[in-house]
N, CA, C and O atoms as CSV, one atom per row, in Angstrom:
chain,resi,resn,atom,element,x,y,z
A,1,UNK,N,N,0.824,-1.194,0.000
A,1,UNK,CA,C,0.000,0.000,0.000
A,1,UNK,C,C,0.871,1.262,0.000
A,1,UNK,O,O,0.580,2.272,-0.641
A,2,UNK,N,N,1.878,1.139,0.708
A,2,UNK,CA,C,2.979,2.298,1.030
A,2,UNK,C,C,3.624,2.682,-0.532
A,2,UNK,O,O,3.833,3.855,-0.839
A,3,UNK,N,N,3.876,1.668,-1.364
A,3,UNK,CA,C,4.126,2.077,-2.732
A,3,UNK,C,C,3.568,2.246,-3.398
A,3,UNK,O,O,4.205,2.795,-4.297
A,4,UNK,N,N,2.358,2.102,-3.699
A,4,UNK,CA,C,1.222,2.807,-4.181
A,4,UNK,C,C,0.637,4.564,-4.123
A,4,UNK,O,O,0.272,5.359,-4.989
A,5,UNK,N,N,0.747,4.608,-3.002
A,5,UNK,CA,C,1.110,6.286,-2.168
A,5,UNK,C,C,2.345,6.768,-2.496
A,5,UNK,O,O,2.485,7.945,-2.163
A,6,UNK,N,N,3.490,6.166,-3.147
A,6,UNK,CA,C,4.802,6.670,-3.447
A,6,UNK,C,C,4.258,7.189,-5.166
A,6,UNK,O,O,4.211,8.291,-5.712
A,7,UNK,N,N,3.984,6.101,-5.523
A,7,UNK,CA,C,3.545,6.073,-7.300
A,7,UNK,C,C,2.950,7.603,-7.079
A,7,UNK,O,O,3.473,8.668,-7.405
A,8,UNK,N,N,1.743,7.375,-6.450
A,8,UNK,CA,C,0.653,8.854,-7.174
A,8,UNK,C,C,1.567,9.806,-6.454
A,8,UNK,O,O,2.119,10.561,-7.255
A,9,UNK,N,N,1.989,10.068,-4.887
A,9,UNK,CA,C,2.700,11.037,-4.803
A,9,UNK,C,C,3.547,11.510,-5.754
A,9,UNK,O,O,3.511,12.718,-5.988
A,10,UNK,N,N,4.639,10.503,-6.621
A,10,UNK,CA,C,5.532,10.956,-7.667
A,10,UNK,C,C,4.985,11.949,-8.838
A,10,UNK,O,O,5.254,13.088,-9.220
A,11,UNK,N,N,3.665,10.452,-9.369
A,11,UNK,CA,C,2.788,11.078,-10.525
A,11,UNK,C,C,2.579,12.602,-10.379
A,11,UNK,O,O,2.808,13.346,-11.332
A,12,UNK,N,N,2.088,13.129,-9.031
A,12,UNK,CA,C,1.431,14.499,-8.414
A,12,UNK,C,C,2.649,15.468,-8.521
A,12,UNK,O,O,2.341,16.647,-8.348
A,13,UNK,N,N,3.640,15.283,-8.708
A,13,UNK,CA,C,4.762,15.835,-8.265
A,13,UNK,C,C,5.254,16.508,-9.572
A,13,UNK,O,O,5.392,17.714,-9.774
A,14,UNK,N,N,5.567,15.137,-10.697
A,14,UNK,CA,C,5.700,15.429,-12.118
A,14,UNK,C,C,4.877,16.357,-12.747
A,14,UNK,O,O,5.322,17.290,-13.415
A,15,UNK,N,N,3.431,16.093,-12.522
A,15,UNK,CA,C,2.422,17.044,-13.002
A,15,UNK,C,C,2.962,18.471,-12.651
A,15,UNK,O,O,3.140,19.315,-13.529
A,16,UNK,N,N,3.226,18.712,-11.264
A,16,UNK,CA,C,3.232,19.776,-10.954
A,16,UNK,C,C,4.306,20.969,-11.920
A,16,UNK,O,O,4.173,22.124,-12.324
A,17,UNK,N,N,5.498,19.791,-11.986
A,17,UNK,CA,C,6.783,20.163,-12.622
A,17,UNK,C,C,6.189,20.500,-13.870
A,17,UNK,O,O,6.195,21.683,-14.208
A,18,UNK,N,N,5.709,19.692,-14.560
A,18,UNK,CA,C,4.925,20.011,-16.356
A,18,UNK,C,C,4.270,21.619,-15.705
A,18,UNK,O,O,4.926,22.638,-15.918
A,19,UNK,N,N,3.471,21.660,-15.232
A,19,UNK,CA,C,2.434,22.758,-14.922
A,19,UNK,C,C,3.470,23.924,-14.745
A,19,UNK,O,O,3.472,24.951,-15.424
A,20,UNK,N,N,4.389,23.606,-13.690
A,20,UNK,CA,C,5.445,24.964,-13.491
A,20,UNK,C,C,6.279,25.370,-14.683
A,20,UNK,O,O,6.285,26.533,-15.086
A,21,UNK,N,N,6.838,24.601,-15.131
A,21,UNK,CA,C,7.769,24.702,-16.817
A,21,UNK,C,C,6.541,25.690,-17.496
A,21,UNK,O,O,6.903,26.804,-17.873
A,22,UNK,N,N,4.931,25.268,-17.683
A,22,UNK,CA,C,4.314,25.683,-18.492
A,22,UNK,C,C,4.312,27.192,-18.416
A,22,UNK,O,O,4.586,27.924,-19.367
A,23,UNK,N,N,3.853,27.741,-16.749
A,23,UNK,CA,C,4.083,28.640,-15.907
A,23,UNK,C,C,5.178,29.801,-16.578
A,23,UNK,O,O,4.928,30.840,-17.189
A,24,UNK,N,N,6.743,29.057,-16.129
A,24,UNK,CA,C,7.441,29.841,-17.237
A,24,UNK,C,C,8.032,30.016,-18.173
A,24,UNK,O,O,9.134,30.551,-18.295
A,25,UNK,N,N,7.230,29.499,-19.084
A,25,UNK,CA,C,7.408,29.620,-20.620
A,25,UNK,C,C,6.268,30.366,-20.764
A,25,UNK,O,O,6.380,31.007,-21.809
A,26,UNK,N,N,5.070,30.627,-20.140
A,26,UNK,CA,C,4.408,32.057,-20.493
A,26,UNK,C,C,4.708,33.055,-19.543
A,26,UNK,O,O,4.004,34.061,-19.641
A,27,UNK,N,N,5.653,33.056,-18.551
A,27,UNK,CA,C,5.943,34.541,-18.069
A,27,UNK,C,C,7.032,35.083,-18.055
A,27,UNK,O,O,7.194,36.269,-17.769
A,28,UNK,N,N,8.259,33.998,-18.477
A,28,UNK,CA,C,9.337,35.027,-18.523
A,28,UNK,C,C,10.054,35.068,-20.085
A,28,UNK,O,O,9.890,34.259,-20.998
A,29,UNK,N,N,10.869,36.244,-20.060
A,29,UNK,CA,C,10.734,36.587,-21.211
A,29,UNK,C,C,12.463,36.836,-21.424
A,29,UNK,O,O,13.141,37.515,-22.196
A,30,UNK,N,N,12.660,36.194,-20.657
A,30,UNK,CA,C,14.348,36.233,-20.558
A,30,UNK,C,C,15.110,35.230,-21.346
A,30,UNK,O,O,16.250,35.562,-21.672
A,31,UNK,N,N,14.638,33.949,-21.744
A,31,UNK,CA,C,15.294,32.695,-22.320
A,31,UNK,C,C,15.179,31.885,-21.592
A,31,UNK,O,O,16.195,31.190,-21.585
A,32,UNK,N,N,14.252,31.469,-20.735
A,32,UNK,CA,C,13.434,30.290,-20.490
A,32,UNK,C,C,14.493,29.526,-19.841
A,32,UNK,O,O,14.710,28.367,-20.195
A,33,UNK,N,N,15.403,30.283,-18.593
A,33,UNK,CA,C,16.277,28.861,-17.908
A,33,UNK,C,C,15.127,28.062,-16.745
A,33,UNK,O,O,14.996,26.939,-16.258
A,34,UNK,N,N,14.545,29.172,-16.677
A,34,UNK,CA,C,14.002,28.289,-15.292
A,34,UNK,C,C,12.971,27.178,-15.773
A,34,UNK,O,O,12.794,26.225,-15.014
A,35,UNK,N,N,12.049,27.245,-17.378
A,35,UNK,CA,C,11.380,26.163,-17.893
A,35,UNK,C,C,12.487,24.851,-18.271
A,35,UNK,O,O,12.298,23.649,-18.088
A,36,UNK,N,N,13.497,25.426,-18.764
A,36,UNK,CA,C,14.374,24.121,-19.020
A,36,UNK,C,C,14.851,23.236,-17.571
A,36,UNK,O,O,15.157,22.054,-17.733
A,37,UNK,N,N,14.906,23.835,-16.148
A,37,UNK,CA,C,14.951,23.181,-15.356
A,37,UNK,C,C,13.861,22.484,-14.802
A,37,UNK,O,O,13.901,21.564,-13.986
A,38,UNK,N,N,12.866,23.025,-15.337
A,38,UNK,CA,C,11.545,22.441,-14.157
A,38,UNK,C,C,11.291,21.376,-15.266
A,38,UNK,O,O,10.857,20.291,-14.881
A,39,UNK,N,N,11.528,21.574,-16.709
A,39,UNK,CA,C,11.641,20.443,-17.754
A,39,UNK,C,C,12.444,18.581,-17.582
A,39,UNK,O,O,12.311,17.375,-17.792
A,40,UNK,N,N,13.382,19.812,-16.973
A,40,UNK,CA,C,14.593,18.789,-16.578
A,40,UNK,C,C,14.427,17.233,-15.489
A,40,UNK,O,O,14.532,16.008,-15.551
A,41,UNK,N,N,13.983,18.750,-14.189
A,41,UNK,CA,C,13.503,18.013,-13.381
A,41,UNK,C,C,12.328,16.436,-13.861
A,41,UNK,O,O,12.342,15.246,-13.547
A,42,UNK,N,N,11.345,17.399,-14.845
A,42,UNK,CA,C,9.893,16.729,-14.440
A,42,UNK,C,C,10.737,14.942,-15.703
A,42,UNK,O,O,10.209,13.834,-15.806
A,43,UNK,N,N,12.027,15.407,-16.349
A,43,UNK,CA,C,12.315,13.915,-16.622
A,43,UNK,C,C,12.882,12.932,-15.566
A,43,UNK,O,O,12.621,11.767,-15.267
A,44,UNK,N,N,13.785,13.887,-15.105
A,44,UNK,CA,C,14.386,12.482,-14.066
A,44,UNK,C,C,12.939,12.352,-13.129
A,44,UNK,O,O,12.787,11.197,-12.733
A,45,UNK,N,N,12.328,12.880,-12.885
A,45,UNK,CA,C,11.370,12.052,-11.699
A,45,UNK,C,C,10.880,11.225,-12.807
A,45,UNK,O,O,10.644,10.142,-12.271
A,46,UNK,N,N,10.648,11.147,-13.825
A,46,UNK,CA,C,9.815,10.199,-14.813
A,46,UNK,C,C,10.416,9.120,-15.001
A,46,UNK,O,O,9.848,8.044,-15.185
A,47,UNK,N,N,11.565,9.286,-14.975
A,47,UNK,CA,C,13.101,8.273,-15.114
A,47,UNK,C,C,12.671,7.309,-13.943
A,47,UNK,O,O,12.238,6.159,-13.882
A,48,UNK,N,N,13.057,8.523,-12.843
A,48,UNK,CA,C,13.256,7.658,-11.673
A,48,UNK,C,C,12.257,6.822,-10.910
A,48,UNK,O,O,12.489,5.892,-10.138
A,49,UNK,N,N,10.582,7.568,-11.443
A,49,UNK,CA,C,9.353,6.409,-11.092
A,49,UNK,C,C,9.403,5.304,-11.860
A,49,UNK,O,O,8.872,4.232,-11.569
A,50,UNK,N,N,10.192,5.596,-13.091
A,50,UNK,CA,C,10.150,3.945,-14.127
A,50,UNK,C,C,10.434,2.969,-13.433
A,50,UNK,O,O,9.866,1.945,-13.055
A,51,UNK,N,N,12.120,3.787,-13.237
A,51,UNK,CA,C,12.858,2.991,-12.426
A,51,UNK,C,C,12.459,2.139,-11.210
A,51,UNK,O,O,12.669,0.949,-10.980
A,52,UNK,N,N,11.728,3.226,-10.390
A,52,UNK,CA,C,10.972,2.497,-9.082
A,52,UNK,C,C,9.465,1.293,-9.289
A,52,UNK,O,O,8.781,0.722,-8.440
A,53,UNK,N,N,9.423,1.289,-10.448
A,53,UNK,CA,C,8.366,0.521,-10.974
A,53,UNK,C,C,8.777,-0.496,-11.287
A,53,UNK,O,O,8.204,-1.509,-10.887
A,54,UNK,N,N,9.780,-0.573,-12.016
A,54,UNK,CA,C,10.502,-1.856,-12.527
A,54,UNK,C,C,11.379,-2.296,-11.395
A,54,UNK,O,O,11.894,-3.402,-11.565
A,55,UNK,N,N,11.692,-1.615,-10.166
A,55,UNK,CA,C,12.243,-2.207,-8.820
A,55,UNK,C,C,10.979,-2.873,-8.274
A,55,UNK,O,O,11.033,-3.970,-7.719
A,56,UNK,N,N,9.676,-2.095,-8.464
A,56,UNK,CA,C,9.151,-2.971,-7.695
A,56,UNK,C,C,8.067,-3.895,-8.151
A,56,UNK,O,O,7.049,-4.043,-7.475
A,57,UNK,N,N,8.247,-4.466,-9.185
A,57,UNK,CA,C,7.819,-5.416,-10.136
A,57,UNK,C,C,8.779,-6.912,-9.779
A,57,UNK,O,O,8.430,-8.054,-9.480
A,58,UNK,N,N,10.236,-6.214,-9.993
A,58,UNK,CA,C,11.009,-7.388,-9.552
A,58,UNK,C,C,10.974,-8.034,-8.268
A,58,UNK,O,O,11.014,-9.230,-7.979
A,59,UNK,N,N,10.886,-6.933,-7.511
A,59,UNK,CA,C,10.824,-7.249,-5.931
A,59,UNK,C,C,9.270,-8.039,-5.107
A,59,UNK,O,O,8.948,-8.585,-4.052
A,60,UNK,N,N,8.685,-7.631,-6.434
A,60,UNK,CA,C,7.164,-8.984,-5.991
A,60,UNK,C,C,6.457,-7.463,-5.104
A,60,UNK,O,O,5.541,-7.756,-4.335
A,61,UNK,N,N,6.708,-6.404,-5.152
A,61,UNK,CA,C,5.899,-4.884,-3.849
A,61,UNK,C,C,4.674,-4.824,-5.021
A,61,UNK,O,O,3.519,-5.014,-4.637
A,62,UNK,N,N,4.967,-4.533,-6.593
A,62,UNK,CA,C,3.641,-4.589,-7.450
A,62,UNK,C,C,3.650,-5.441,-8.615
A,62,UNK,O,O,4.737,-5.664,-9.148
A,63,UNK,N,N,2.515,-5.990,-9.125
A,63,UNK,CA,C,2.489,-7.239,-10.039
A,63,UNK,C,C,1.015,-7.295,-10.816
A,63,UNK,O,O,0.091,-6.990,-10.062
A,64,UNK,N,N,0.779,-7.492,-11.623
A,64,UNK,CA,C,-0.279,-7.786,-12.746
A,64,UNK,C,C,-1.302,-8.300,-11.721
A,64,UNK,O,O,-1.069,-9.156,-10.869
A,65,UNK,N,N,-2.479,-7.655,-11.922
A,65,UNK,CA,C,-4.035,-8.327,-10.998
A,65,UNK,C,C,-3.718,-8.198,-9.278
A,65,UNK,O,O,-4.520,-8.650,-8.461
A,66,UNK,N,N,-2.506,-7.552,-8.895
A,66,UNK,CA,C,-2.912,-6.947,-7.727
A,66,UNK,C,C,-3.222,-6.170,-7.008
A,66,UNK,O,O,-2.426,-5.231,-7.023
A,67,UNK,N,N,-4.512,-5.966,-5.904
A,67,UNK,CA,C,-5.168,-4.860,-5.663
A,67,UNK,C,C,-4.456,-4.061,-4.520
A,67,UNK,O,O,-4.916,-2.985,-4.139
């Protein structure tokens, strides 16, 4: 159950990162460093939930048809 609450916490997190990048790429008008970081960011967390997905697939924590 505890990794399940990790998953959507992550999911919630990434979103946020997409949403903030979006944020500033319509308000600043300088060359967009701070969208390329929140860009940046919102991959490695995407990376790194894969990653934690396929850890916990192997590890038997989540698996096909379980609730």
């Amino acid at each position: 159950m505890l990794f399940k609450i990790v998953v959507v916490l992550a999911l919630f997190v990434i979103i946020a990162s997409l949403f903030s990048a979006l944020y500033f790429l319509a308000k600043d008008k300088d060359g967009g460093t701070r969208t390329v970081r929140a860009l940046t960011l919102r991959i490695g967390l995407s990376i790194t939930l894969f990653l934690l997905l396929l850890l916990g697939y192997y590890f038997g924590l989540i698996g096909p048809g379980q609730h």
